[in-house]
C-alpha positions as a Markdown table, in Angstrom:
| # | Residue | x | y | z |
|---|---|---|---|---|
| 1 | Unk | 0.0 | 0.0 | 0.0 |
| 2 | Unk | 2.8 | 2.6 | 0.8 |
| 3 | Unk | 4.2 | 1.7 | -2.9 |
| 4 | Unk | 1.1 | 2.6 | -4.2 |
| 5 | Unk | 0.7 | 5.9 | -2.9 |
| 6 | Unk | 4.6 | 6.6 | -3.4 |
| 7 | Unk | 4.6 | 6.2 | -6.9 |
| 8 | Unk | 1.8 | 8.7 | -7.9 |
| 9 | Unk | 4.3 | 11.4 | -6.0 |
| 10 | Unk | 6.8 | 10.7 | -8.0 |
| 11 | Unk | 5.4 | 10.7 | -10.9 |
| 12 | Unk | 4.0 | 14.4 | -10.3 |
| 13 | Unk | 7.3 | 15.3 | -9.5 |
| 14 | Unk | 8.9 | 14.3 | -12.8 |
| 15 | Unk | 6.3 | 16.2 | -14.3 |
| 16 | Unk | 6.9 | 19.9 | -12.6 |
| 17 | Unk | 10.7 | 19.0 | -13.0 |
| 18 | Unk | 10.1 | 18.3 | -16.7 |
| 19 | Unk | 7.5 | 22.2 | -17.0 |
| 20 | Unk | 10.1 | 24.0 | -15.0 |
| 21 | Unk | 13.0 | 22.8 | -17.6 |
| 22 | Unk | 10.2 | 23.4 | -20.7 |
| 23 | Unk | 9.4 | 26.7 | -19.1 |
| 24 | Unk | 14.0 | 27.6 | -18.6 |
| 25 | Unk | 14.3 | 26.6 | -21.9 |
| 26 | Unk | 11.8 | 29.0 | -23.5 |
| 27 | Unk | 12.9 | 31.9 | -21.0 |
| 28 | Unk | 16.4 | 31.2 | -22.5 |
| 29 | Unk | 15.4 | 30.7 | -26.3 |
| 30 | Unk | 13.2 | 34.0 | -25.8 |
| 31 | Unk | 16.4 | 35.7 | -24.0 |
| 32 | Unk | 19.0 | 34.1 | -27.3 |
| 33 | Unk | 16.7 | 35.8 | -29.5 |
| 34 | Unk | 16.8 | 39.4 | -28.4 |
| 35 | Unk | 16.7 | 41.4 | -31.6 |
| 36 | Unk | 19.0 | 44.4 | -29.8 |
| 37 | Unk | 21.4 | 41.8 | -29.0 |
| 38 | Unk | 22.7 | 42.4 | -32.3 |
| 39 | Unk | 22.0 | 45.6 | -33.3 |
| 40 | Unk | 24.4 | 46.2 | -30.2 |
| 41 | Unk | 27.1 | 44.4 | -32.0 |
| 42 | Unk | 26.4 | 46.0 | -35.0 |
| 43 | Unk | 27.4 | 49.1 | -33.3 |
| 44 | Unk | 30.0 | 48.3 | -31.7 |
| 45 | Unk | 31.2 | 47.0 | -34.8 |
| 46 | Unk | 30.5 | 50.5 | -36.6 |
| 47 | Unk | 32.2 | 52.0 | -33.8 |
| 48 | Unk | 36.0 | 50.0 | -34.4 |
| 49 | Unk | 35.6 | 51.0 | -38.0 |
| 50 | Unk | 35.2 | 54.3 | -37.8 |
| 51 | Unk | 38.1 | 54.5 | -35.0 |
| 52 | Unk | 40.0 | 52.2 | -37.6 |
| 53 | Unk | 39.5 | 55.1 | -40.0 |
| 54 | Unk | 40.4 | 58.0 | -37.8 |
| 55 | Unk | 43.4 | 56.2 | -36.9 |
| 56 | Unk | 44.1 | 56.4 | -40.8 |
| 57 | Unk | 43.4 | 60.2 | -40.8 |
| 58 | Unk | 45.3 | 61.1 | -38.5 |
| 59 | Unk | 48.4 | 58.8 | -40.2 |
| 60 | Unk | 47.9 | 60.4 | -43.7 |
| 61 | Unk | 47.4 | 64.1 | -41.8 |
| 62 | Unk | 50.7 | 63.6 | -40.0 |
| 63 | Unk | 52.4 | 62.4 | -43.6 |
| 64 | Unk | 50.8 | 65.6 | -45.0 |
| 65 | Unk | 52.2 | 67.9 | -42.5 |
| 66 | Unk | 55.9 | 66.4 | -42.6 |
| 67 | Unk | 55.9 | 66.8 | -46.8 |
| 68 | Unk | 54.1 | 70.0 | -45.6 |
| 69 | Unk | 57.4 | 71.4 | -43.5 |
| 70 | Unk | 59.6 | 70.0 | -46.3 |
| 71 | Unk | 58.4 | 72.9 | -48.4 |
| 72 | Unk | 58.1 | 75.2 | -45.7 |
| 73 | Unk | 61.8 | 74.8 | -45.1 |
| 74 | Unk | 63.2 | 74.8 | -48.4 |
| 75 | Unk | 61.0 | 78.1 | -49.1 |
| 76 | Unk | 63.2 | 81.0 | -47.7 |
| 77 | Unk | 66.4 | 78.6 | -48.8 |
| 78 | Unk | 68.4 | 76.3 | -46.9 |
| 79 | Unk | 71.2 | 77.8 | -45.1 |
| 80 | Unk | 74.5 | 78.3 | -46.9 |
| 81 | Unk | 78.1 | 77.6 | -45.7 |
| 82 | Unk | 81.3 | 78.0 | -47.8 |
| 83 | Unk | 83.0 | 74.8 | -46.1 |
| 84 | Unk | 79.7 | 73.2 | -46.2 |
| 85 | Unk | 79.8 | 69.3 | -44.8 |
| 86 | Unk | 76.7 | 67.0 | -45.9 |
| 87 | Unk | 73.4 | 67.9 | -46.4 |
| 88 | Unk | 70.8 | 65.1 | -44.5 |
| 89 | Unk | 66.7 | 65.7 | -44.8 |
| 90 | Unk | 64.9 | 63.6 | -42.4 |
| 91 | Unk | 61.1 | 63.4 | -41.9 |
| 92 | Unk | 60.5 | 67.0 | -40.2 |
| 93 | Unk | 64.4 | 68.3 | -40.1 |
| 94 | Unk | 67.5 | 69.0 | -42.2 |
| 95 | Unk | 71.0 | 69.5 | -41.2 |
| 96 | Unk | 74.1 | 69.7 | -42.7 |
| 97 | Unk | 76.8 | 67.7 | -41.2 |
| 98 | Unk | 80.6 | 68.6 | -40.1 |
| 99 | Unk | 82.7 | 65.4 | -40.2 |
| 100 | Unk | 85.8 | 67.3 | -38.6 |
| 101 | Unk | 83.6 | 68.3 | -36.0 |
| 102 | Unk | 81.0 | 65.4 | -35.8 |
| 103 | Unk | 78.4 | 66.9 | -35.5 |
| 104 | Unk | 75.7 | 69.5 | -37.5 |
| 105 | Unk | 76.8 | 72.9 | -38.7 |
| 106 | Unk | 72.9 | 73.6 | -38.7 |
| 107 | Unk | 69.3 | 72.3 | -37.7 |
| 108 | Unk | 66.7 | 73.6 | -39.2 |
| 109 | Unk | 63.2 | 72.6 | -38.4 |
| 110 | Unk | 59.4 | 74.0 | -38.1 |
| 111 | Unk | 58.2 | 74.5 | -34.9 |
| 112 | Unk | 54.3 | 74.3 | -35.9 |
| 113 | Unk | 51.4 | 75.1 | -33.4 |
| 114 | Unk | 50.6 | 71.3 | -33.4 |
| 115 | Unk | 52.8 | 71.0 | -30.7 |
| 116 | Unk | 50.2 | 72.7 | -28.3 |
| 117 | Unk | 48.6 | 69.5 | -28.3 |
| 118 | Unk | 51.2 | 66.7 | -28.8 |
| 119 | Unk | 50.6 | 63.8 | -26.8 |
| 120 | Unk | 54.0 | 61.8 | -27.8 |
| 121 | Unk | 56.4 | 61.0 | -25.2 |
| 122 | Unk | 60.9 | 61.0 | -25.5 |
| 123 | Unk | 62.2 | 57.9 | -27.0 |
| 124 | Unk | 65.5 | 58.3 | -25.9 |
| 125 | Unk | 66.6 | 56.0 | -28.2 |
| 126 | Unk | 70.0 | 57.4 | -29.1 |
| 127 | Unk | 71.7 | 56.1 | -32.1 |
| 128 | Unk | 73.8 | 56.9 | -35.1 |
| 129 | Unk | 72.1 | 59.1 | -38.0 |
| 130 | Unk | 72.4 | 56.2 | -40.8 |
| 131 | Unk | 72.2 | 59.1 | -43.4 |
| 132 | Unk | 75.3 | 60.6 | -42.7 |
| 133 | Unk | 77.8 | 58.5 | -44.9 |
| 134 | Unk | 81.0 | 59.4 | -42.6 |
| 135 | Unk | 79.4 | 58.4 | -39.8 |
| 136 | Unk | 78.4 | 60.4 | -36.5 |
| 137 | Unk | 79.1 | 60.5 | -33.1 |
| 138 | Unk | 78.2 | 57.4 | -30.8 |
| 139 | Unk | 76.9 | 56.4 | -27.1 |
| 140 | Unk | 80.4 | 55.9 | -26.5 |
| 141 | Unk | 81.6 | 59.4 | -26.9 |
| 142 | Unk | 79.2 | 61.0 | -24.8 |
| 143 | Unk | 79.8 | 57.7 | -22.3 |
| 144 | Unk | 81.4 | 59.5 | -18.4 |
| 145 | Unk | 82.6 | 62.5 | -20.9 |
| 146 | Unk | 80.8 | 65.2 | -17.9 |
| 147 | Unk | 78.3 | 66.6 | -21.3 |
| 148 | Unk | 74.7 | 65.8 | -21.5 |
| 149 | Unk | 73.8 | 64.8 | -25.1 |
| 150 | Unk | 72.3 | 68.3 | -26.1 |
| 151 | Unk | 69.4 | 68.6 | -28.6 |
| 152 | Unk | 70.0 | 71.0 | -31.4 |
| 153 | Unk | 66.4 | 70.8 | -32.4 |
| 154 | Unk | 64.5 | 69.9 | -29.6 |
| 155 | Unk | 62.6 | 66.9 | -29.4 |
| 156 | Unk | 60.0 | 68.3 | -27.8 |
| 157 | Unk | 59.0 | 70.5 | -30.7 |
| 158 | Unk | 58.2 | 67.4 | -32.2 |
| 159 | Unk | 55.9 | 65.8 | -30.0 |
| 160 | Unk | 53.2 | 66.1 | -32.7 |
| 161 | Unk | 54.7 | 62.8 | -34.4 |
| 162 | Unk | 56.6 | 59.9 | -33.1 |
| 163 | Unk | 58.6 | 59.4 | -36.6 |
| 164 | Unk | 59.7 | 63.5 | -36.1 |
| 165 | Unk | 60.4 | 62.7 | -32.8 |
| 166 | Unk | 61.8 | 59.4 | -33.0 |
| 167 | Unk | 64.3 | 61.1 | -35.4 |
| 168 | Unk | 65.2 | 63.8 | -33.2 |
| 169 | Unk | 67.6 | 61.1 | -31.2 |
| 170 | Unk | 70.1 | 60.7 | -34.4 |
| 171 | Unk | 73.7 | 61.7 | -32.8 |
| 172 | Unk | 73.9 | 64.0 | -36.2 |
| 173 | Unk | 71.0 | 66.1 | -34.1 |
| 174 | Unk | 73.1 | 66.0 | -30.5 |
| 175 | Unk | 76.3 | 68.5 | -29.7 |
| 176 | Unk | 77.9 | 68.3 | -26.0 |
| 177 | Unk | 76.4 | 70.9 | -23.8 |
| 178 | Unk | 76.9 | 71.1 | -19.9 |
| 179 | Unk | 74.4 | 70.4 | -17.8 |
| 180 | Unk | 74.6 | 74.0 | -16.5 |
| 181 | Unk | 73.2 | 75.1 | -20.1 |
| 182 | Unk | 71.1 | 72.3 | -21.2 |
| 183 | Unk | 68.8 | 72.0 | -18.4 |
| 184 | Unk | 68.7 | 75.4 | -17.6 |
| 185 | Unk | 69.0 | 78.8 | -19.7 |
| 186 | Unk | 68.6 | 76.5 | -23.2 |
| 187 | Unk | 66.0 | 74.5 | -22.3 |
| 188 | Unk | 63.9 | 77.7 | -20.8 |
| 189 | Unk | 64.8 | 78.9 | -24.7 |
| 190 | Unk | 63.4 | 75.8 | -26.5 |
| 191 | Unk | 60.2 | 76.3 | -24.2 |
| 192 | Unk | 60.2 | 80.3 | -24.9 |
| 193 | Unk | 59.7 | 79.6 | -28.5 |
| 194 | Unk | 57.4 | 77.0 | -28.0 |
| 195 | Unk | 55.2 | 79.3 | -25.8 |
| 196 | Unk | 55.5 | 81.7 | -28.5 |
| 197 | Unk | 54.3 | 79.5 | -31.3 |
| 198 | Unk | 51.4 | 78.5 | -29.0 |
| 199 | Unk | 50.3 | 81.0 | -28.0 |
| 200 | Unk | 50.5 | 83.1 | -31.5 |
| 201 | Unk | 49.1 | 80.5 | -33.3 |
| 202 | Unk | 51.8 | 80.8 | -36.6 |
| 203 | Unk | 55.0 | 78.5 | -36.6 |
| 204 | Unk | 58.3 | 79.2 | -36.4 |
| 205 | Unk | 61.2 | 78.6 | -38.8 |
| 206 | Unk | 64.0 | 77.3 | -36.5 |
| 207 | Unk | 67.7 | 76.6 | -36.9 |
| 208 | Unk | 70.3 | 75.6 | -34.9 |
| 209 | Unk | 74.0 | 74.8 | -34.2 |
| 210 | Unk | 77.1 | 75.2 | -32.4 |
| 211 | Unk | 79.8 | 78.0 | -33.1 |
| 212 | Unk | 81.8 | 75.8 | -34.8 |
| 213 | Unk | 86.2 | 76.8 | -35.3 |
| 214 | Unk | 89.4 | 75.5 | -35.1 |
| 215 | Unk | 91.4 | 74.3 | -31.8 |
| 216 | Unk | 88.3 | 73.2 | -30.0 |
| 217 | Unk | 88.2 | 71.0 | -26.9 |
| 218 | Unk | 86.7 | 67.5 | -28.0 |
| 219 | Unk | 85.3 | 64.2 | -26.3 |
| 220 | Unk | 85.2 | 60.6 | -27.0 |
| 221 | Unk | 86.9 | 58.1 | -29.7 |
| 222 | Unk | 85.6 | 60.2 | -32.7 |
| 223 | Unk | 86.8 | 63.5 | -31.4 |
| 224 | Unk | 83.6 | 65.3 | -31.0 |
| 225 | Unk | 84.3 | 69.1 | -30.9 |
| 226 | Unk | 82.4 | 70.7 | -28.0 |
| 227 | Unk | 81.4 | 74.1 | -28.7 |
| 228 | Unk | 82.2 | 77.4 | -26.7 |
| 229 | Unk | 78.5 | 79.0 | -27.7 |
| 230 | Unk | 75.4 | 77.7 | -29.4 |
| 231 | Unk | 73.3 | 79.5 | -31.2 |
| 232 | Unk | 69.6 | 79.4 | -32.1 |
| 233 | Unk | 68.0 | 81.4 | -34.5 |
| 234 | Unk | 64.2 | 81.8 | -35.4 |
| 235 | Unk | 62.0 | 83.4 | -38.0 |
| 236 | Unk | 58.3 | 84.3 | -37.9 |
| 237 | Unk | 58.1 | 83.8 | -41.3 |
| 238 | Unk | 54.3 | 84.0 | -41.7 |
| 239 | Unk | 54.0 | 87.5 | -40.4 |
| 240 | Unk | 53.5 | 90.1 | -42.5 |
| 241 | Unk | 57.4 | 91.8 | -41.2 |
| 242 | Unk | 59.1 | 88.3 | -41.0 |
| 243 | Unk | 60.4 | 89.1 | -38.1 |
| 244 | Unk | 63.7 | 87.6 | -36.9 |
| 245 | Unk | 65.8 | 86.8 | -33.7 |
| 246 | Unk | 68.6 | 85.4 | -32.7 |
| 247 | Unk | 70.3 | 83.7 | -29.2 |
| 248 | Unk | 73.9 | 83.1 | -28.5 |
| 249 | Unk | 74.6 | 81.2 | -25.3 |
| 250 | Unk | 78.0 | 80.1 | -23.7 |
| 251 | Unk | 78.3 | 76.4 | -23.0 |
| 252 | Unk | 78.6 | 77.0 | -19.0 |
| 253 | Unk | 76.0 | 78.5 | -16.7 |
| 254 | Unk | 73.9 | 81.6 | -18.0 |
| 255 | Unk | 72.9 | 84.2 | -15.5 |
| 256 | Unk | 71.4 | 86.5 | -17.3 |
| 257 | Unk | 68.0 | 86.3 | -18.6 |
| 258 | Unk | 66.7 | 84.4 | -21.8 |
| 259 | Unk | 66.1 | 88.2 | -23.9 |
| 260 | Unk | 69.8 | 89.1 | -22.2 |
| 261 | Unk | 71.1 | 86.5 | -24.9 |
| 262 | Unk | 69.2 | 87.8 | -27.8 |
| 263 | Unk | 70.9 | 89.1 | -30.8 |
| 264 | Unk | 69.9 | 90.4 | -34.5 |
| 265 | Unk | 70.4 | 87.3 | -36.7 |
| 266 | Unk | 72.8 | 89.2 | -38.7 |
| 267 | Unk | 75.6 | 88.7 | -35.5 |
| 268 | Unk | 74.9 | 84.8 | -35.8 |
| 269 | Unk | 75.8 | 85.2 | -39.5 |
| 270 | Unk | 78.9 | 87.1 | -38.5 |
| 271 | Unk | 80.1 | 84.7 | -36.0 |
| 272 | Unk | 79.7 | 81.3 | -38.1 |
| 273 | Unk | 79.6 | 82.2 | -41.5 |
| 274 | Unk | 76.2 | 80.7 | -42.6 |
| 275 | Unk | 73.9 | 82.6 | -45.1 |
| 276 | Unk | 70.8 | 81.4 | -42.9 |
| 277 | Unk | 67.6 | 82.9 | -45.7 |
| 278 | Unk | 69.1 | 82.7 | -48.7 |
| 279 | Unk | 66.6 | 83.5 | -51.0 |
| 280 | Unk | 65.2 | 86.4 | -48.9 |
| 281 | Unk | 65.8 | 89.9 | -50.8 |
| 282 | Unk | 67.9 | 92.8 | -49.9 |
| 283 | Unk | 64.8 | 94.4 | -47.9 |
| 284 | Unk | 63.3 | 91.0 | -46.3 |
| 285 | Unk | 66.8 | 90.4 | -45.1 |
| 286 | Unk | 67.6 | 93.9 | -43.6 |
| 287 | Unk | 63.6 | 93.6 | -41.8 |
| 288 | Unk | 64.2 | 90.2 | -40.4 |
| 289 | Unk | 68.2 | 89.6 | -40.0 |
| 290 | Unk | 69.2 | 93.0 | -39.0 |
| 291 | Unk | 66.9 | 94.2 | -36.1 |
| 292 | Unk | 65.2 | 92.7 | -33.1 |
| 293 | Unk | 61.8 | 93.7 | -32.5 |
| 294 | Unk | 61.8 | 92.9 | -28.5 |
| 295 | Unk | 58.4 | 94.1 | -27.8 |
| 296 | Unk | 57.6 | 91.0 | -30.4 |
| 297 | Unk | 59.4 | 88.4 | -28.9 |
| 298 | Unk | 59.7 | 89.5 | -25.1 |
| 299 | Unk | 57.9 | 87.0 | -22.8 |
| 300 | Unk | 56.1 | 89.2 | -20.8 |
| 301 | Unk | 54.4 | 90.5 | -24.2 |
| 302 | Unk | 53.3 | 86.5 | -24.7 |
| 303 | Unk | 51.7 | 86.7 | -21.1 |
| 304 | Unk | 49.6 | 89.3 | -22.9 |
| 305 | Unk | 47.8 | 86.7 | -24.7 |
| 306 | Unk | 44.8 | 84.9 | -24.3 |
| 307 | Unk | 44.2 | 81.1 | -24.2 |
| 308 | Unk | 40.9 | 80.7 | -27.4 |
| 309 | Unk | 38.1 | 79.3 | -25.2 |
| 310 | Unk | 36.8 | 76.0 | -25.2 |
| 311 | Unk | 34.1 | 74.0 | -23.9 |
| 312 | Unk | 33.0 | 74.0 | -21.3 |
| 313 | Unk | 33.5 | 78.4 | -21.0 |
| 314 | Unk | 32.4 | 78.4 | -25.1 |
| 315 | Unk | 28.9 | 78.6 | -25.7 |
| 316 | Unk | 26.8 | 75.7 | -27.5 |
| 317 | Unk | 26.8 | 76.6 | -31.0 |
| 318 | Unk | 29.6 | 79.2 | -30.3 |
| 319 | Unk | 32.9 | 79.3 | -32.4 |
| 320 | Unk | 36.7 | 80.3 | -30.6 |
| 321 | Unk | 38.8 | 83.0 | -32.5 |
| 322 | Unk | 40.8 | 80.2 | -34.2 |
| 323 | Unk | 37.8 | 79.1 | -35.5 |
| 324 | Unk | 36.1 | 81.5 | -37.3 |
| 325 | Unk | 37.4 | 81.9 | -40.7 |
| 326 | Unk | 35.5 | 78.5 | -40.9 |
| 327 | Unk | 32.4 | 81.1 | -40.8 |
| 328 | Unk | 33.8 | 84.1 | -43.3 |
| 329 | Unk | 31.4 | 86.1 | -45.2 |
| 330 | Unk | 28.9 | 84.2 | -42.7 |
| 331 | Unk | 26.3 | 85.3 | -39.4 |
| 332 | Unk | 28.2 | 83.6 | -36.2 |
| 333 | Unk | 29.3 | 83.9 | -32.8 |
| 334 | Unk | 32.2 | 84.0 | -32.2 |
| 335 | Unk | 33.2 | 84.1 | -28.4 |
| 336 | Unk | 37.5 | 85.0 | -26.9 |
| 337 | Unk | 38.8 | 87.4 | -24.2 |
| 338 | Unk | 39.5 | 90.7 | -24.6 |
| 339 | Unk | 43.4 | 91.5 | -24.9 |
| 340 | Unk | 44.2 | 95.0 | -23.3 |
| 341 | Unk | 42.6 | 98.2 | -23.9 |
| 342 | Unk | 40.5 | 98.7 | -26.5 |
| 343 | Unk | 41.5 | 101.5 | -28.7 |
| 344 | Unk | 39.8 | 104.6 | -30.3 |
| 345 | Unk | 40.9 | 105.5 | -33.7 |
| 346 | Unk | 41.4 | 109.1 | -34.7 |
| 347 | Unk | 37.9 | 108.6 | -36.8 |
| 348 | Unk | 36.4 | 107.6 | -33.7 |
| 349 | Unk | 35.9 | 104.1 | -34.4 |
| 350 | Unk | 36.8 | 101.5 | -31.4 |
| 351 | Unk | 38.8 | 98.6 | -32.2 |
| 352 | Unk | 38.3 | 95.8 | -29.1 |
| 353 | Unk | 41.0 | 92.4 | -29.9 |
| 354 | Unk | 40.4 | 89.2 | -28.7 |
| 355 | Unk | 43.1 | 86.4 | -27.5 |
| 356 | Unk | 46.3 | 89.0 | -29.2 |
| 357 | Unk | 46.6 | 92.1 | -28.6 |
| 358 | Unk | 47.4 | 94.4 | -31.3 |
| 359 | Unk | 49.6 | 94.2 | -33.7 |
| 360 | Unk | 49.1 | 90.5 | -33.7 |
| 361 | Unk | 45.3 | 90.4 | -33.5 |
| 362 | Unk | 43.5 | 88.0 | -35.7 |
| 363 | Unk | 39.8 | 88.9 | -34.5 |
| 364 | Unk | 38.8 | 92.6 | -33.8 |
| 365 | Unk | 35.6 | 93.7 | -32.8 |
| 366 | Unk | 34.6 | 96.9 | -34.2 |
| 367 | Unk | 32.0 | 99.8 | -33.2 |
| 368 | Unk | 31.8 | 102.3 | -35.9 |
| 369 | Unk | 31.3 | 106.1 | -34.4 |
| 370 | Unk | 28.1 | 106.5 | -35.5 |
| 371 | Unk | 27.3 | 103.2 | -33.8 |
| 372 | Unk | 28.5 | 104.5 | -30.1 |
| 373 | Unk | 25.8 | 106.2 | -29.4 |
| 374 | Unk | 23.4 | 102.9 | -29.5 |
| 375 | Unk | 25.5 | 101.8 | -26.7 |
| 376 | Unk | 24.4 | 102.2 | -23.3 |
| 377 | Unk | 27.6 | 102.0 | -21.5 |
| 378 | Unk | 31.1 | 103.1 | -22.7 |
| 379 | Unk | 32.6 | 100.6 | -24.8 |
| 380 | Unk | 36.2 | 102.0 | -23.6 |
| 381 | Unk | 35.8 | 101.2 | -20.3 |
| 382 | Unk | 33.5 | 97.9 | -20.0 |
| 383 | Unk | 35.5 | 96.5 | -22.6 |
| 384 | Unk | 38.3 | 95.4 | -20.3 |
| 385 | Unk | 41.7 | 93.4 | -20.5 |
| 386 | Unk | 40.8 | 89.6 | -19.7 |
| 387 | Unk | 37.0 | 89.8 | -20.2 |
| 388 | Unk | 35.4 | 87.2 | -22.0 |
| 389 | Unk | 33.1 | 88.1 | -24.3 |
| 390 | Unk | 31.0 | 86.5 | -27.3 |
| 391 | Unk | 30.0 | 88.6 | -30.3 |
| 392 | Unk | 26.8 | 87.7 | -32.9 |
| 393 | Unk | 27.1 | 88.8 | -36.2 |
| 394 | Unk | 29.2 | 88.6 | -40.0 |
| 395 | Unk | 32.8 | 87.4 | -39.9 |
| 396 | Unk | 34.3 | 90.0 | -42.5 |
| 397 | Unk | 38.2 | 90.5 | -42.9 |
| 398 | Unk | 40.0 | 93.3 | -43.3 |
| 399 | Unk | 43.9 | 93.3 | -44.3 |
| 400 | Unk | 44.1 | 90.3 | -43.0 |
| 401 | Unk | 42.1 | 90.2 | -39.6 |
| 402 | Unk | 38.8 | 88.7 | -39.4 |
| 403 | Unk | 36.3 | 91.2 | -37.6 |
| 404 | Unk | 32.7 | 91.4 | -37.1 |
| 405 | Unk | 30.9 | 94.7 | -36.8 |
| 406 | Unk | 29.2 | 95.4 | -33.4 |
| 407 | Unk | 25.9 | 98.0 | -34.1 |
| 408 | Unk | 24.2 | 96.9 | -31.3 |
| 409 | Unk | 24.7 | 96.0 | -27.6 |
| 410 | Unk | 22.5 | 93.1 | -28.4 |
| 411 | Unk | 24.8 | 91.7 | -30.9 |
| 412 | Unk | 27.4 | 91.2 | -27.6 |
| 413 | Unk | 27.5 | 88.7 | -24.3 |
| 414 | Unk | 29.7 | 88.8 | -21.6 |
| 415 | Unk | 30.4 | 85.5 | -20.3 |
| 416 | Unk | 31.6 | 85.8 | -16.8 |
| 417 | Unk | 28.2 | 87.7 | -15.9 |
| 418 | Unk | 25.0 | 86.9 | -15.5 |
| 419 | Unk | 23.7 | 90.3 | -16.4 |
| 420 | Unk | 25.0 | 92.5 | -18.9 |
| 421 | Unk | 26.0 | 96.2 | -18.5 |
């Protein structure tokens, strides 16, 4: 009798065993068979190709900027030496190469505004320049010799690109320099012109060297000369004066301060012999080789400018000054900080410049006299150094600066404010 009424149990518990596994599998069939499932993976998908392809933009944009700066440099000429040693291009630099010496007459390179945002880091991979056909220096010349392997161009200009950078390491780009100089008064140089390019916006054409001459100390198996001064020499090529300058450094410790070492390039010429801007005429030479326009190049004129805004401070559907000839001849708003006193024309016209101050403005505001009136504050004196402001209306350009036309107080925003004047 107990068999009897066992077995009925069991049998009703096979059966809610066997719905419960029915009733998993469907959940899990159901589940298997989620359409978003793969549109997910279609996404994600979508999403490696088109980072797959960005990669590749960025790779052809970095080969068009290094054939780019192979132009740029040959433009003004190549520097020209009587006793000239071997002339080697690499990928974003050229030098010419003194066996007796080993190592470059001159460097030159572009120092472009890329290197704002850079992201690559030092290699330090050292090694011979396989280009040069005599050979160059080696680790073993440098090796307990008391001289840091010195950068003629800086690697850190190149940062933009790891081949640039990469190259940078070639002993045909290195010269002995103490410590005292290399980590110290040079390097503060190398990060002056780097500040400059940044914060200007236009690259500079860079080149240099050591003062190379007979009866010099040397180091090492291969008799590497070490140099009494460097020099570095740089050209604002895309301004409208070309301005030029020139440093000269002693290899030891430099008290003085960075501009205390400035010279007109014409001394550097003087000193080493090189033609640096060949193809420059009579005037273009005398306007950037014979003068120094310190008010240009002085660093406390660079803390003058103004960092462009960006997101978050810029406004949605707002444009930065470097920016905006994206919207010439076209309505926009355009937003950057005013950069020190805005300035009434003798035809009573106000001129207010964002990020540069003048003469190196690229964006002016302008308030025509007959406009002033429609103002209800004074444009001279709300219209302060390091206000940020955002201006609505048609990006025009006018010898060379792009400008929109303020009529209206309407037409401007002040950022930092919740109310305006």
């Amino acid at each position: 009798m107990k068999s009897q009424k066992i077995r009925p149990s069991l049998r009703g518990l096979f059966f809610l065993i066997l719905i419960s596994l029915c009733r998993l599998g469907a959940e899990s069939s159901l589940f298997s068979q989620n359409p978003l499932e793969s549109a997910v993976a279609a996404k994600k998908q979508e999403i490696r190709q088109q980072e797959a392809r960005l990669k590749q933009l960025h790779q052809e944009l970095e080969e068009l900027r290094l054939q780019w700066i192979q132009y740029e440099l040959r433009a003004p000429g190549l520097p020209v030496l009587r006793d000239s040693g071997y002339t080697v291009c690499h990928a974003a630099m050229v030098l010419n190469y003194n066996e007796k010496h080993e190592q470059a007459n001159w460097v030159a390179h572009i120092l472009v505004p890329e290197v704002a945002t850079g992201v690559q880091s030092r290699t330090n991979n050292f090694r011979p320049d396989p280009k040069v056909p005599t050979g160059t220096a080696t680790k073993e010349d440098y090796w307990r010799s008391g001289f840091d392997r010195g950068h003629l161009a800086p690697s850190a200009d190149f940062r933009w690109s790891f081949k640039a950078l990469d190259e940078s390491f070639y002993y045909s780009n290195m010269a002995p320099q103490r410590k005292e100089l290399n980590r110290e008064r040079w390097s503060e140089l190398e990060d002056h012109l780097r500040q400059y390019v940044i914060k200007t916006g236009r690259p500079l054409y860079v080149v240099t060297g050591g003062i190379l001459k007979e009866g010099l100390p040397t180091i090492g198996p291969n008799q590497v000369s070490v140099p009494e001064y460097f020099y570095k020499v740089a050209l604002d090529y895309t301004h409208p004066e070309k301005p030029g300058i020139a440093f000269i450094m002693p290899n030891s410790v430099c008290r003085k301060s960075i501009m205390g070492y400035s010279f007109p390039i014409d001394s550097v010429e003087a000193r080493t012999g090189i033609d640096f801007f060949p193809k420059f005429s009579a005037e273009e030479e005398r306007k950037a080789e014979g003068r120094v326009l310190d008010s240009l190049w002085n660093s406390e004129r660079l803390k003058q400018f103004k960092d462009p805004l960006t997101s978050p401070k810029l406004p949605r559907g707002a444009m930065n000054t470097l920016d905006a000839r994206q919207s010439l001849n076209q309505h926009a708003t355009v937003c950057g900080t005013v950069a020190g006193k805005p300035h009434m024309a003798r035809n009573g016209n106000i001129y207010i410049n964002l990020d540069k101050p003048y003469p190196d403005s690229d964006f002016t505001l302008v308030i025509f006299k007959k406009d002033i009136p429609s103002f209800s504050y004074d444009p001279l004196g709300v219209f302060q150094d390091d206000r940020s402001v955002c201006a609505t209306g048609k990006v025009t350009e006018y010898q060379g600066r792009l400008e929109i036309i303020l009529s209206h107080p309407r037409q401007v925003k002040f950022l930092e404010e919740t109310e305006d004047p």
